[in-house]
C-alpha positions in Angstrom: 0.0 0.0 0.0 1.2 3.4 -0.7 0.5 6.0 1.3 0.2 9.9 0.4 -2.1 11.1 3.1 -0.4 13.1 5.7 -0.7 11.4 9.6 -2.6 14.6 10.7 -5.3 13.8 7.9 -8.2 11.4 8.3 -8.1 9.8 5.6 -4.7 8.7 6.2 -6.6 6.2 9.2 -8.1 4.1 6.0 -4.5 3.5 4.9 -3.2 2.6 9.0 -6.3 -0.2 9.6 -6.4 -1.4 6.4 -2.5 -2.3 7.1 -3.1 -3.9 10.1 -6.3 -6.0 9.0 -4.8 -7.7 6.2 -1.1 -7.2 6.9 -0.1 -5.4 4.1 2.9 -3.4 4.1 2.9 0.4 4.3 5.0 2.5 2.5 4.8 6.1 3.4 5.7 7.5 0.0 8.4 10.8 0.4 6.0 13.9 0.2 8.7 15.5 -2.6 7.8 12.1 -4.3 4.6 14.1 -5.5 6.5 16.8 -7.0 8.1 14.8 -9.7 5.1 12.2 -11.3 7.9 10.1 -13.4 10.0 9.8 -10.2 6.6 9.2 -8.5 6.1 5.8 -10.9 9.4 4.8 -10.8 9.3 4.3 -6.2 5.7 2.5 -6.6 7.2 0.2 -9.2 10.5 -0.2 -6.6 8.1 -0.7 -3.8 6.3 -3.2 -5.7 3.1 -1.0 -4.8 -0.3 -2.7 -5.6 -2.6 -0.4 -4.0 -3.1 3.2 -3.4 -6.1 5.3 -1.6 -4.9 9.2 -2.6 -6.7 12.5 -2.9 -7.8 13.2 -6.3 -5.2 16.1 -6.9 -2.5 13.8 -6.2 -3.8 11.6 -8.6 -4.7 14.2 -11.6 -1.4 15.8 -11.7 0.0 12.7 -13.1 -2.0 12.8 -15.8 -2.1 16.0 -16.5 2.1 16.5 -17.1 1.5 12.8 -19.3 3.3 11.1 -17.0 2.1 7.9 -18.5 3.7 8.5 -21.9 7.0 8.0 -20.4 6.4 5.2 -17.4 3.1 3.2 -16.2 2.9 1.3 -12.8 3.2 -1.9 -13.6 2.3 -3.5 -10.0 -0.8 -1.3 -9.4 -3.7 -3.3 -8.7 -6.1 -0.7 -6.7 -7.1 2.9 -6.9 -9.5 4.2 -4.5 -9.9 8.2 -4.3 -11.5 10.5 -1.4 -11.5 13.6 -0.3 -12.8 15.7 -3.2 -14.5 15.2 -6.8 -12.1 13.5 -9.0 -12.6 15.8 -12.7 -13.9 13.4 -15.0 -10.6 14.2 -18.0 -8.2 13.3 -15.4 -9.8 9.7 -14.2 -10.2 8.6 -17.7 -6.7 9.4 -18.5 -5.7 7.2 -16.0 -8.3 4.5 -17.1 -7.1 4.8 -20.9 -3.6 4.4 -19.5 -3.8 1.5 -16.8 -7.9 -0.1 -18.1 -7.2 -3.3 -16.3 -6.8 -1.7 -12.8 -9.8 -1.5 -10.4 -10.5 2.3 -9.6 -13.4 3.2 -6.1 -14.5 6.8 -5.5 -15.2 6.7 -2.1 -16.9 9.5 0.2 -16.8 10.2 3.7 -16.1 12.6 6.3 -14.0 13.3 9.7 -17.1 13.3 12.0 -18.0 9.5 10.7 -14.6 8.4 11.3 -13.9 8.0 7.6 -16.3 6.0 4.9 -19.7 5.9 4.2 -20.3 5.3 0.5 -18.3 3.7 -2.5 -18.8 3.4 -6.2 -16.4 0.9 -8.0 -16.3 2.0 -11.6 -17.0 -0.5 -14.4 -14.0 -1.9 -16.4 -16.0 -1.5 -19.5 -17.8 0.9 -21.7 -17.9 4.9 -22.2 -16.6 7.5 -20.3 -18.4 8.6 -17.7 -20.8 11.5 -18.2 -21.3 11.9 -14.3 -18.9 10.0 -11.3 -21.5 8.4 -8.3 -20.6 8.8 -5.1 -22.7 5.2 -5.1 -24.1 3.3 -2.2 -23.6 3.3 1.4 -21.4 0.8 3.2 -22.8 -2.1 5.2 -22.6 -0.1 8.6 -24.0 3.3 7.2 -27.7 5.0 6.0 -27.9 7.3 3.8 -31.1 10.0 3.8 -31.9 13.4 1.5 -33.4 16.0 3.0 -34.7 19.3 2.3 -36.8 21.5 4.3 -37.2 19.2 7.3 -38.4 16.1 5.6 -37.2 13.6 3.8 -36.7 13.4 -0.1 -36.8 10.8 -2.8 -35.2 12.6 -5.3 -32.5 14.8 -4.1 -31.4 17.0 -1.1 -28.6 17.1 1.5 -27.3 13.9 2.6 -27.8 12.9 6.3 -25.7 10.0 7.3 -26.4 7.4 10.2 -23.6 4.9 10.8 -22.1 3.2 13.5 -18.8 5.0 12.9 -20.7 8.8 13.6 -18.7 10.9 16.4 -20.3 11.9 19.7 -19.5 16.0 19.5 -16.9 18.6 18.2 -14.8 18.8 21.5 -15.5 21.9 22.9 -18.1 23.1 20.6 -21.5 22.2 21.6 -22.8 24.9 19.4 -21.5 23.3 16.1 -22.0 20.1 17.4 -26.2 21.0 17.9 -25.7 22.7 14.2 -24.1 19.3 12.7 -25.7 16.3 14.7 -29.1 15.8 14.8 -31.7 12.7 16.2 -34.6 13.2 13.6 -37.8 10.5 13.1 -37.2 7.8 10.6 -40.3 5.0 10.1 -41.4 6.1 13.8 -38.4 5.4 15.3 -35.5 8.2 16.6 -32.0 8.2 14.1 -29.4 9.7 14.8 -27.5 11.6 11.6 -24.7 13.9 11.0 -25.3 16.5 8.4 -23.1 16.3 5.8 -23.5 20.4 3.7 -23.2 18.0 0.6 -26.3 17.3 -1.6 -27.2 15.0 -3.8 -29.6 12.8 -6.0 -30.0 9.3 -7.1 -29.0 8.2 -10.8 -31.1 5.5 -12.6 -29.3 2.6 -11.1 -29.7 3.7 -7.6 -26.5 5.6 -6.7 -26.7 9.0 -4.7 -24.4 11.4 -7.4 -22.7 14.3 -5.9 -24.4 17.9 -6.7 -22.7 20.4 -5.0 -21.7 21.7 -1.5 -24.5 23.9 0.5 -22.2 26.5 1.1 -21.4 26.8 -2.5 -25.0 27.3 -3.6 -25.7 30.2 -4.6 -28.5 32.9 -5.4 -27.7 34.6 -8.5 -29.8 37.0 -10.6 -33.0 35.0 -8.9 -31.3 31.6 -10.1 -30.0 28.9 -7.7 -26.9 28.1 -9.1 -24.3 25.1 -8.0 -20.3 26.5 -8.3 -19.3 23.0 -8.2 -21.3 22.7 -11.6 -19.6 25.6 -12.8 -15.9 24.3 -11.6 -16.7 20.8 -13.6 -17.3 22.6 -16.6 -14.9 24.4 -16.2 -12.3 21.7 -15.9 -13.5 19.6 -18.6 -12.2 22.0 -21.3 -8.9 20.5 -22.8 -6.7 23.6 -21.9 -8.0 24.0 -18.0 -5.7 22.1 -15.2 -7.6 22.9 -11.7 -10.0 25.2 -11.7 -12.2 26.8 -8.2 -15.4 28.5 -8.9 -16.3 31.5 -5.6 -18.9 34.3 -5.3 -18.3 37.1 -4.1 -21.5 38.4 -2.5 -21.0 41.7 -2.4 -20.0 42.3 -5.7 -22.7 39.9 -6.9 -19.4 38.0 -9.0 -18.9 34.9 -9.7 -14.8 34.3 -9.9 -13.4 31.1 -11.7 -9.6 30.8 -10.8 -7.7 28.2 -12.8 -4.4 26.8 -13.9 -4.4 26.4 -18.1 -2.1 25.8 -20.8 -3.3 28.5 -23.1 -1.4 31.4 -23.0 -2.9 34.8 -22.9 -6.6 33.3 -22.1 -9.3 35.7 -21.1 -12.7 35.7 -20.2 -14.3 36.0 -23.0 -12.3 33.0 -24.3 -13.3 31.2 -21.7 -17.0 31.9 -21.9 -16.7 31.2 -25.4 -15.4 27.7 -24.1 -18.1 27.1 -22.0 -21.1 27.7 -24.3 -23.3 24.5 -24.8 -21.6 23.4 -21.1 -23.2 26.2 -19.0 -26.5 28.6 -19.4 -25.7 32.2 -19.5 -26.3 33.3 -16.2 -23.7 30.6 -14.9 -21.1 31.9 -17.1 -18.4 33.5 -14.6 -17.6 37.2 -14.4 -14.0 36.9 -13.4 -11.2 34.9 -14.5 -7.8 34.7 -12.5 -5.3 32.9 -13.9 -2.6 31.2 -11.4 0.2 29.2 -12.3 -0.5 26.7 -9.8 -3.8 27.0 -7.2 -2.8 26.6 -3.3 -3.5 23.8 -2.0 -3.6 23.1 1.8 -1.7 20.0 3.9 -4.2 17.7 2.5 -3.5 17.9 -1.1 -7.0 19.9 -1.4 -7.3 23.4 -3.3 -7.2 25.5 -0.7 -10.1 28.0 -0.9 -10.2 30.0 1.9 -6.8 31.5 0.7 -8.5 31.9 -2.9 -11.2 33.7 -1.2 -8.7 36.6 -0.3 -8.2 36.9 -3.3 -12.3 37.5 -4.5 
């Protein structure tokens, strides 16, 4: 197993039990590892790595700088991915690349002690349009909810599971904000509030729709950023890319990473025609060279939102 999830992470607890129940070995890959992809390849095929569980970021930089053109893992087996949406150019260049290997979007969250849902992608057949979240783990329930009832169709996810922490230390008020014992068929559940909402595809697995502190009103329109952000980053030339609103300024701000020099907003918009209606189009562009990311491989958007 490799590991790439900093100790101070939880994620990185998947990674330390999953050692000790089957009695793998653990290698904690060297963080400057990440830096250099080829170099990257070359210590999982010296490690004789078969399985990895890393943040998406970690994962789409290697295929972004075409790492696999030059060097493929050839002992990889597994690889899961948690802790943010995985953009869909990125996982398929890494299916295209390595199709025999077995790839699981998982989703969880601190406050339930890690997982509470996988999806294992099929082997076969198109690129996805959309990437499930899928269906909750044996020890886990997963509700919609909107408006103090239940849903069918789509609303925030409330998770129960046996996993669920007892309080924020310290913080009764956020634990009363985030913890809740509601009715479900007569009898008292208790469910942690996840801010993430979703619906259910055709097959029966919840999809991932957008944070609820990245909904937004806008020119009377509720509008999703994370819908924004995958468009965004579907377009060839776009690396990362972190859709904000600036409130005051009524704005909506894309900030990305691309390879075409020069690009404006109005290229952009052009872009995204067919991909977004007009009153998601962004009103700001701000080009970085890389986007900040915090200690957990994440895009770090509170220190993007300094920048609004």
């Amino acid at each position: 197993m490799g590991n790439q999830t900093p100790f101070c992470f939880d994620a990185s607890a998947k990674d330390i039990y999953l050692m000790l129940r089957t009695g793998a070995r653990l290698e904690i890959i060297p963080s400057e590892k990440f830096a250099f992809p080829v170099t990257l390849i070359e210590y999982l095929n010296e490690r004789r790595i078969t399985f990895i569980s890393w943040v998406p970021s970690a994962l789409a930089i290697v295929a972004r700088l075409r790492t696999f053109r030059d060097i493929l893992p050839v002992t990889l087996r597994r690889v899961a991915f948690v802790g943010e949406v995985f953009p869909l150019k990125d996982l398929e260049a890494w299916r295209q690349a390595l199709p025999d290997i077995e790839y699981i979007n998982l989703y969880g969250s601190s406050e339930l002690a890690g997982v509470a849902a996988l999806y294992h992608l099929p082997k076969d057949g198109p690129m996805l349009a959309v990437l499930p979240i899928g269906k909750p783990l044996s020890n886990s329930r997963i509700y919609l909810w909107e408006d103090g009832r239940l849903r069918s169709d789509r609303g925030e996810m409330l998770v129960a599971s046996d996993a669920l922490a007892d309080e924020y230390i310290g913080d009764p008020a956020k634990t009363a904000a985030v913890f809740e014992t509601i009715p479900i068929d007569g009898k008292p559940v208790r469910v942690l509030h996840t801010g993430d909402w979703a619906r259910y595809d055709d097959d029966g697995n919840l999809v991932f729709l957008a944070r609820s502190d990245a909904q937004i009103k806008y020119k009377g329109y509720r509008i999703e950023l994370g819908e924004i952000e995958a468009a965004v980053e579907a377009l060839d030339f776009i690396g990362r890319a972190c859709c904000l609103y600036n409130a005051e300024r009524e704005r909506i701000t894309v900030f990305c990473e691309t390879s075409r020099e020069g690009l404006n907003l109005r290229e952009l918009n052009k872009a995204l025609e067919g991909r977004l209606v007009d009153y998601m189009l962004p009103r700001r562009l701000v080009v970085l060279d890389t986007l900040p990311l915090n200690a957990n491989g994440k895009i770090d958007r509170p220190a993007l939102k300094a920048l609004l």
